[in-house]
C-alpha positions in Angstrom: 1.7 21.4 8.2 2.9 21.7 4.8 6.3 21.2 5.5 5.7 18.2 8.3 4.2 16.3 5.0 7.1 17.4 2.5 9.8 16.0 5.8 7.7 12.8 6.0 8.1 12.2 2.6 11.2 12.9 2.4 12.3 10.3 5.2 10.0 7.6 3.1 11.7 7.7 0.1 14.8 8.2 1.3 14.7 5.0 3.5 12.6 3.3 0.9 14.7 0.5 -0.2 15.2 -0.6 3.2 11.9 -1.2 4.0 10.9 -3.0 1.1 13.8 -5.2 1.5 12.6 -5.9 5.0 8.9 -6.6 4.0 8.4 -8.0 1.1 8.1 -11.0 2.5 5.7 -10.2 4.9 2.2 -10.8 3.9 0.2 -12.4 6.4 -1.9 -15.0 4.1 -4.0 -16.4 6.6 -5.2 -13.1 7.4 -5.3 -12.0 4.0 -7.1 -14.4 2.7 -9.9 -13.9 5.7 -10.0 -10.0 4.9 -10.2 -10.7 0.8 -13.3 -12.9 1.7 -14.8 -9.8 3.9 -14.4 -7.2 1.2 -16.1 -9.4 -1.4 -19.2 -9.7 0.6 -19.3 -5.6 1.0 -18.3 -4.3 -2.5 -15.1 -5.8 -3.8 -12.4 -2.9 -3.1 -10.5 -1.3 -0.2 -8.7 2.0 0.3 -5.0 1.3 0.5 -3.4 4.3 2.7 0.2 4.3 2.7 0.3 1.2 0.6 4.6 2.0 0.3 5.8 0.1 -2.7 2.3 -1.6 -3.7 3.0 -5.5 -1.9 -0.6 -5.5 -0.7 -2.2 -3.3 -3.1 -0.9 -5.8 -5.9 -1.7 -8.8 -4.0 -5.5 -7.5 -3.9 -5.2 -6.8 -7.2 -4.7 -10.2 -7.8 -7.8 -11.4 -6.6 -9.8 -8.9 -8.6 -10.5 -6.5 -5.9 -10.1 -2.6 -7.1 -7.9 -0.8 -4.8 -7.8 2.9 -4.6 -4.6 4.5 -3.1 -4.5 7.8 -0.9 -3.2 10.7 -2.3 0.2 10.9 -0.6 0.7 7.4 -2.2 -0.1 8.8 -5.7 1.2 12.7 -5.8 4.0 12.3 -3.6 6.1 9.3 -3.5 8.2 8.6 -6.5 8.7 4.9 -5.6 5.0 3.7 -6.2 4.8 0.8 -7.8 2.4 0.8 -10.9 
């Protein structure tokens, strides 16, 4: 198992720049702004797992909501953003 995560990992940062290039863009508004509304009426925060370089997990942020990452995003991947 342990070294299915450490390959996994490895293919993530290594193709990281790609990605975010390709999604940046990408967040559905509509459908964020319907989900931000949800998660205020249940406790104002949401588990981000896999939350790549932090386009969602920053655009929660923004509307006060606490986010708390998964632990690949925060021991394993150098690209996080902070």
């Amino acid at each position: 198992m342990a070294d299915y995560v450490q390959k996994t990992i490895a293919a993530y940062d290594h193709n990281f720049d790609k990605y975010q290039d390709a999604t940046q863009c990408m967040l559905l508004q509509p459908e964020f702004e319907r989900f931000v509304e949800m998660v205020r009426n249940v406790g104002d925060f949401v588990l981000d797992a896999g939350c790549a370089y932090g386009r969602d997990t920053a655009a929660f942020m923004a509307e006060d909501i606490d986010v708390v990452l998964s632990k690949i995003d925060c021991n394993y991947s150098k690209n996080i953003v902070d």
